[in-house]
N, C-alpha and C positions, 0 to 999 in steps of 0.2 A: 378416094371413094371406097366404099368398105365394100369388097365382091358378092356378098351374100345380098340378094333380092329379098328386103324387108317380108315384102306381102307372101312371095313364095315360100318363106320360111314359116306361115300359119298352112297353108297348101301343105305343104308334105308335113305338118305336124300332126294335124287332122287325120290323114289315110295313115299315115304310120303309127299312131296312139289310137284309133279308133274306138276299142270295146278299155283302155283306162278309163279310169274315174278322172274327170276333167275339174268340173265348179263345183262346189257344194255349198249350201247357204248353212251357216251352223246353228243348230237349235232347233230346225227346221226336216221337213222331209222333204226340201228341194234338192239332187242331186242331178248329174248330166256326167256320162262320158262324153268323149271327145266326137264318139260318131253321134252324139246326140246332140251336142253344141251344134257340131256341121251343121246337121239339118234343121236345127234352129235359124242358123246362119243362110241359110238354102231360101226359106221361108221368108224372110225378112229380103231378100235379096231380088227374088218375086214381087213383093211390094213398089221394090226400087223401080223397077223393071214399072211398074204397070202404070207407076206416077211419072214416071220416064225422068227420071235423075241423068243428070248429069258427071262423067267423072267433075272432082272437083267441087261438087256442090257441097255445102254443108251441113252439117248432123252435130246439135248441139245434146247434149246428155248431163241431167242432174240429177245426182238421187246419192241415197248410202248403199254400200261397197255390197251388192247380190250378184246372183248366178245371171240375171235378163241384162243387169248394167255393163256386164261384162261380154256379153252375147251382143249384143246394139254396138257395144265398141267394136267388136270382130266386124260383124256384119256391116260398117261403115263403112272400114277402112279396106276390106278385101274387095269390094265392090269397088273403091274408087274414089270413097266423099272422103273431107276432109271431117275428123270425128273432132269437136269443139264441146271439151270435157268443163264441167263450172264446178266449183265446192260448193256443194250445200247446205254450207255456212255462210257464203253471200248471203245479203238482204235483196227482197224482191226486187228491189229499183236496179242493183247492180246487175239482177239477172238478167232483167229487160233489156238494160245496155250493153252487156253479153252478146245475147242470142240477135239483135238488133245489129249490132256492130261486126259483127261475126258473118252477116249475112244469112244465116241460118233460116233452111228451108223448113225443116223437120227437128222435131223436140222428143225427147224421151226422158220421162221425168216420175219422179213418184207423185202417187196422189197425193199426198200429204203437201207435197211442193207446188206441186199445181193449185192447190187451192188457193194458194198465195198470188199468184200471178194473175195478171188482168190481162188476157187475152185481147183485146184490143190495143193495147200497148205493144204488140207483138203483130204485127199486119203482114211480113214477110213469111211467118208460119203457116207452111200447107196442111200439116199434121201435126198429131199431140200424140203419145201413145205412153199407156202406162206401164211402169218398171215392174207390175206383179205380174200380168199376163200380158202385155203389150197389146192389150184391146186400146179401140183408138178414143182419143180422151175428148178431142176435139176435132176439128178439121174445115177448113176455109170456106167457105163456100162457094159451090159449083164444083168441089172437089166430089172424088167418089171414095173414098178412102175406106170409111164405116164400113159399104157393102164389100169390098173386098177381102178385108178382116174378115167378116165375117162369114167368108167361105175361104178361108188361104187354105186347108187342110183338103177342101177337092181341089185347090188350082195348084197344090202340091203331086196330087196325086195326078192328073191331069201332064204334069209337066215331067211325073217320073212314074210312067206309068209300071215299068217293075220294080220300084222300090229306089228311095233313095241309096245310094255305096257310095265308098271310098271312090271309086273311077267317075263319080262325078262332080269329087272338088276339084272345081280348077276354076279360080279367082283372076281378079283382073292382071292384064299384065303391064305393071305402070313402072318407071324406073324410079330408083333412090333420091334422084334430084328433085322429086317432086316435091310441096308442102304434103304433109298426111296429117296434121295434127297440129290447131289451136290451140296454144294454153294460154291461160288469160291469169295473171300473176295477181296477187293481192296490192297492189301499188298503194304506196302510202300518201298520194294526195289523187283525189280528182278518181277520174275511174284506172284499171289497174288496165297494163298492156297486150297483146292478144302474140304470144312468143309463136311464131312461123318456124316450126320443125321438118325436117324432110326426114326421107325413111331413112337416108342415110344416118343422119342424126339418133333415131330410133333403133338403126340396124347396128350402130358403132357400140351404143348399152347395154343392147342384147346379145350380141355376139361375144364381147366383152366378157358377159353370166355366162355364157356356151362356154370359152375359152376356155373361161378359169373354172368350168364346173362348180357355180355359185346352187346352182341346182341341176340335176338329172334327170333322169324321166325315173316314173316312180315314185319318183319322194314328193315330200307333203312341204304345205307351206300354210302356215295362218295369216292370211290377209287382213289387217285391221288397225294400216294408215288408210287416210283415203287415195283412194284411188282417184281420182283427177290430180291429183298432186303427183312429178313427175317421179319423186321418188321411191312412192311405192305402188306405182305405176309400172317402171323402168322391170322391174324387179319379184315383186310378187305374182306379178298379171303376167306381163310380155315376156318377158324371159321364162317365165314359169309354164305358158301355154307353147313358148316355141318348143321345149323340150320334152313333154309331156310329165309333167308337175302336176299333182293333184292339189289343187287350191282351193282350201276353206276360207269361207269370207264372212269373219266375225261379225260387221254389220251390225257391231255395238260399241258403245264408246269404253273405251279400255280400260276399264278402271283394274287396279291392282287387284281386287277379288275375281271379274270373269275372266279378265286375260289371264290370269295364272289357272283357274279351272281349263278355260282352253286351248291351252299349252299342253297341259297335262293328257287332255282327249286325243288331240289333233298329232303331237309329239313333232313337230314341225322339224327339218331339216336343216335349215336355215331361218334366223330370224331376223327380218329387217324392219328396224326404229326407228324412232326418234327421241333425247337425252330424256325428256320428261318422264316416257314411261317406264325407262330403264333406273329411273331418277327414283320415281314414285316406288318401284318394285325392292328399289336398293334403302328404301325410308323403312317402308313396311315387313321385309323380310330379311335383311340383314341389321340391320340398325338397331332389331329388338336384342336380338342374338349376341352383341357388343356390347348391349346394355346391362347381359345379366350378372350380375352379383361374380364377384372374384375374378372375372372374364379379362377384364385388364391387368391384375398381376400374374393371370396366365399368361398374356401375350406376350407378356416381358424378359418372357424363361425361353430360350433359342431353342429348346428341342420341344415343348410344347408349341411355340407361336406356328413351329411350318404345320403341325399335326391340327391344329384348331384351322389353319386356313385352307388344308383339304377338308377337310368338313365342311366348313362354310362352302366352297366351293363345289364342293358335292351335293349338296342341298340345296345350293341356285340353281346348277346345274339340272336337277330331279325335279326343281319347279317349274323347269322351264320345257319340261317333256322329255328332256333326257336324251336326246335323241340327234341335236342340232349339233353341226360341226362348226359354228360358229355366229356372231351378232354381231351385224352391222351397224352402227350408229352414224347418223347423221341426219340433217337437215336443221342443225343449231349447234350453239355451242357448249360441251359435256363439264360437268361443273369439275373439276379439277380436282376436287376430296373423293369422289366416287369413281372419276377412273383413275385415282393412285392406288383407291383398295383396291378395285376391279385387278388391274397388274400386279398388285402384290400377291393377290391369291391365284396367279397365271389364270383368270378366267378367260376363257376362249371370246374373246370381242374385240372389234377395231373402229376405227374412227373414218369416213369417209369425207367427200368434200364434195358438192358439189351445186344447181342451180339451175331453174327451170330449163335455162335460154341454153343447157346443154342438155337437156333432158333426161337426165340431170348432172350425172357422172365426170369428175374430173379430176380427182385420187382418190385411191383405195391401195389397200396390200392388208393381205392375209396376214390373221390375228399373232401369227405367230413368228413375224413379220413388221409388225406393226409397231412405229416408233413413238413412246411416251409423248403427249405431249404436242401429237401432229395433226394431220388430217389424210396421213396413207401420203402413197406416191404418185405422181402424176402417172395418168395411165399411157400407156405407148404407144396409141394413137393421138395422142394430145399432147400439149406444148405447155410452160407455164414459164412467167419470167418475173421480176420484180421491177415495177416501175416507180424510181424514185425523183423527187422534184428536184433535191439537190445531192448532188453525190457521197454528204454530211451522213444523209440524215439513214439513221438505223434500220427503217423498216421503209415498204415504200408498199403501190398496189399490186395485186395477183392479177397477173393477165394473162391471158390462154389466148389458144387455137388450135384448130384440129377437130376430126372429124365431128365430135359430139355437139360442135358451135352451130345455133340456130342461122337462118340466114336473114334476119329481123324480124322487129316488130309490125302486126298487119296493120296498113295501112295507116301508119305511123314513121314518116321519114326523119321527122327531125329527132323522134325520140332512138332511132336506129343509127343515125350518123351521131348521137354523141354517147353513145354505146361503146361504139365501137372506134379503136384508135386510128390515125390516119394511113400507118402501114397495118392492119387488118386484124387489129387482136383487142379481143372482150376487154372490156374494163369489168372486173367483178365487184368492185365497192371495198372490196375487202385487202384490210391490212395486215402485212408480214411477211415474211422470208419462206427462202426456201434455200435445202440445205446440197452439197454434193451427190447428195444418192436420187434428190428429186423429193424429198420428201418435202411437203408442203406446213407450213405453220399460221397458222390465222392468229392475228392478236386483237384486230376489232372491225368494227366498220368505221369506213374514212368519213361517212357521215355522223357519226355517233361521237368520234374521238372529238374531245373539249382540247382547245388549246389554251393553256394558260397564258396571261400576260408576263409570266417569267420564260416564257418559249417550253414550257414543258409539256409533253405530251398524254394526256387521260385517258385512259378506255374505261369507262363506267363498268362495261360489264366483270371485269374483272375485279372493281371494288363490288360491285351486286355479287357475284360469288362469295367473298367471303360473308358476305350480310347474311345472304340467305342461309351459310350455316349456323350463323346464331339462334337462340333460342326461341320459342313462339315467332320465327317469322317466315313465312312462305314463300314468299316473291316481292321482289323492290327491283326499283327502278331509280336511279341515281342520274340528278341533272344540276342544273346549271342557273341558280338564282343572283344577280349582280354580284358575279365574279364570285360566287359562295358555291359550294357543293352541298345539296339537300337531297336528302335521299326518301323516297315516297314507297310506306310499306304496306303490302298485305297482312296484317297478324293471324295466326292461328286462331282465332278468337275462340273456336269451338274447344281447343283444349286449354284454352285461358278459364273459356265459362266453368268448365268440367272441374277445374282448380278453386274455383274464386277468387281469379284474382283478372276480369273483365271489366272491373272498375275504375275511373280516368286515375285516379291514383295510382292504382297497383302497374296498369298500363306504361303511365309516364317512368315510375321505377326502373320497369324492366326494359323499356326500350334507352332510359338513359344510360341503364348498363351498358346496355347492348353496343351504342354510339360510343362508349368508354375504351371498351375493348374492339371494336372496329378501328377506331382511328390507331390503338399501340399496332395494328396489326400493316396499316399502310403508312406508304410514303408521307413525308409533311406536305408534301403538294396537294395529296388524293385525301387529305381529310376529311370529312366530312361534317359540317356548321349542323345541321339538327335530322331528326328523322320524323319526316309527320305521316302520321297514320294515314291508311286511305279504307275505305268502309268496305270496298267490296275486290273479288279477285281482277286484275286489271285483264282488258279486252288484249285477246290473242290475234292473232294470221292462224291459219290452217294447219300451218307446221306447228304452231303452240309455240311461237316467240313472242312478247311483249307488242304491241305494237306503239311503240316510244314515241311518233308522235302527236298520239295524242292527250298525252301530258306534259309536254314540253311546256306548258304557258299555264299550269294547273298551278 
């Protein structure tokens, strides 16, 4: 059990950070120090109070990554509710069965998302309130909820009659063992499962960032994965609010032109990703820079190649704010040409490993530290082992335990006991070794890997790696047609059109190239029989991985 009391660790963050800068929503003139979150947190907490919650009850919240989404999270969880976060990238129907499944009393959502949803579909909802001002959206009937909003500011004052201070956080006192936090996974059949976290769980991630000073009070941070996803939950938000971390929250979708402007503003301390946009950043601002005129028979000259890749590396560095001691990457797999350059030009970044049902964490090690090729080292409160079916065979699954493991899925037994092994360790899906120092290696998911009828073993995504560095193609996905391997592309069409060469002609040419030199590059097993076009970008998860199977049968 990790000694640090999750909730007490927001308590003494709050009076000890008071007058820092806590949220800031960027682009915007919304900001909040820490003693102004509180008493956001105070106010909301009053409400709780007045509709008479329960510890334990729960508080569902959807909306994009702001200063109120993150104040609703506080105000849940130091009160007592269990806070039940959705991506609002779900479709209405899943939300329904979300906040439905969840048991969820109360909703905190944006308007824009609320429009969406059919309040009658939702019968257990006492309250609606919305993510701009938390005025109340809806509310049950015979509830009083409306009138109460709309006097919190005298029943504020009413309840702190000299002013709210620091000497009046003080949050519930609930232990580690408790659940504090639903997360509801993107499951790829049927509805996705409701992962039961306790604070210990929560407290083993955070403490973890405390430990290893992944951030300090002070320093800044751009927030712009989403935040109901545990990874940049873990990390940007909770470890950043327990330390007094000033956190901007993009609350835009990252494309390579605003994330790299707001990089540049915010100069963020630490960056935590995901492969895509590190992917996207490394297309658009290195890749040009490689492309220019003479550049490769520089490289080729040993006392120019190290001097051109401090450059390059000074210039990611300056675009990225200049300022961060390091980039986390995880929550997929990093295509393997961008972090060889990445390492060749010693850029400061590392590769982590981890998943909801640990909230997420379960290796990392500092960039400078960080073994080619891995996913970091199992962390020291965690366990990892390789379970193989025959003692043959080369790679087998990652199994864990230790502190940062959920203690199941809600109400959900059957899908918990085959989860989990019969002496008590995660099955992660995931295929690969691990080496004497503990450093961890993923080669694919055990669901994804094709077994040939000669016994040899597939991992598509690594023929998709080299695919997608071929020419005009973006993203593919490689399956499994009567014992044949077909690989299904996204093409760059917009700089095909720009070319002229968008026509099924010129099209079929280049992609037959393409499959030409794909196959000299792999195994004769991992051939691959043709590539057929797909019209549009394929549907993602949240983390922005493919979601494979829904073209399994395409």
């Amino acid at each position: 059990m990790i000694k640090e009391n999750f909730i007490k660790l927001y308590e003494h963050s709050f009076r000890d950070n008071w007058d820092l800068p806590c949220y800031t929503d960027y682009g915007q003139n919304t900001s909040f120090t820490y003693g102004e979150v509180a008493k956001e947190i105070a106010k909301l907490h009053l409400l709780f109070e007045h509709c008479k919650l329960r510890r334990g009850d729960k508080i569902a919240l959807i909306g994009k990554n702001n200063s109120k989404w993150c104040i609703a999270y506080m105000a849940s969880i130091t009160y007592g509710a269990i806070i039940v976060p959705i991506l609002q990238d779900f479709n209405p129907n899943d939300v329904h069965h979300i906040v439905n499944h969840s048991e969820s009393i109360f909703l905190f959502t944006s308007d824009t998302i609320w429009d969406t949803l059919e309040e009658e579909k939702l019968p257990n909802i006492r309250g609606v309130f919305s993510l701009t001002d938390f005025r109340c959206l809806h509310q049950r009937d015979g509830e009083t909820v409306q009138k109460f909003m709309k006097y919190i500011n005298q029943k504020m004052k009413t309840a702190y009659p000299h002013g709210f201070s620091p000497d009046d956080i003080v949050y519930t006192d609930l232990s580690n063992d408790k659940v504090m936090l639903l997360n509801y996974t993107s499951g790829t059949t049927g509805f996705s499962k409701g992962v039961m976290l306790t604070g210990n769980n929560l407290a083993g991630n955070v403490t973890f960032g405390i430990r290893t000073e992944l951030l300090k009070k002070g320093d800044n941070v751009l927030s712009f994965l989403p935040l109901a996803h545990a990874y940049g939950c873990a990390f940007d938000f909770l470890t950043a609010t327990a330390v007094g971390t000033h956190v901007t929250l993009l609350g835009k979708v990252p494309s390579p032109k605003i994330i790299i402007k707001a990089f540049e503003e915010v100069k963020p301390n630490l960056i935590i990703t995901v492969p895509l946009v590190i992917e996207k950043i490394y297309t658009n601002v290195i890749q040009p820079m490689l492309s220019k005129k003479g550049m490769k028979w520089a490289l080729s000259i040993p006392v120019l190649d190290s001097q051109i890749y401090a450059q390059i590396r000074k210039k990611l560095i300056d675009s990225l704010g200049g300022r961060f001691k390091e980039i986390i990457i995880g929550g997929a797999a990093m295509n393997p040409e961008v972090e060889d350059f990445f390492y060749k030009i010693k850029f400061p970044f590392t590769i982590g490993y981890g998943m909801t049902e640990c909230g997420p964490l379960i290796s990392y090690a500092p960039w400078d530290e960080f073994v080619p090729g891995s996913s970091g080292k199992t962390l020291d409160i965690m366990e990892a082992r390789v379970y193989k079916e025959n003692t043959s065979d080369k790679l087998g699954e990652i199994q864990i335990r230790g502190e940062n493991v959920m203690v199941g899925y809600y109400k959900n037994e059957e899908a918990t006991k085959d989860v989990f092994t019969k002496d008590g360790w995660l099955r992660t899906g995931d295929l690969g070794t691990i080496d004497e120092n503990n450093n961890i290696f993923i080669r694919g998911r055990s669901k994804t890997m094709i077994l040939t009828s000669s016994g040899q073993n597939i991992f598509p995504e690594e023929i998709e790696t080299r695919l997608n560095n071929l020419p005009f193609v973006v993203e593919s996905i490689v399956v499994e047609r009567n014992k044949k391997l077909v690989a299904l592309v996204y093409a760059d069409y917009e700089s095909l059109g720009s070319l002229g060469l968008d026509n099924p002609e010129s099209l079929k040419t280049i992609m037959d190239e393409n499959l030409k030199n794909l196959n000299k590059a792999v195994a004769a097993y991992e051939k691959v029989s043709q590539i057929q076009l797909y019209p549009t970008e394929f549907e993602k998860t949240p983390k922005k991985s493919i979601k494979r199977y829904l073209y399994d049968n395409i």
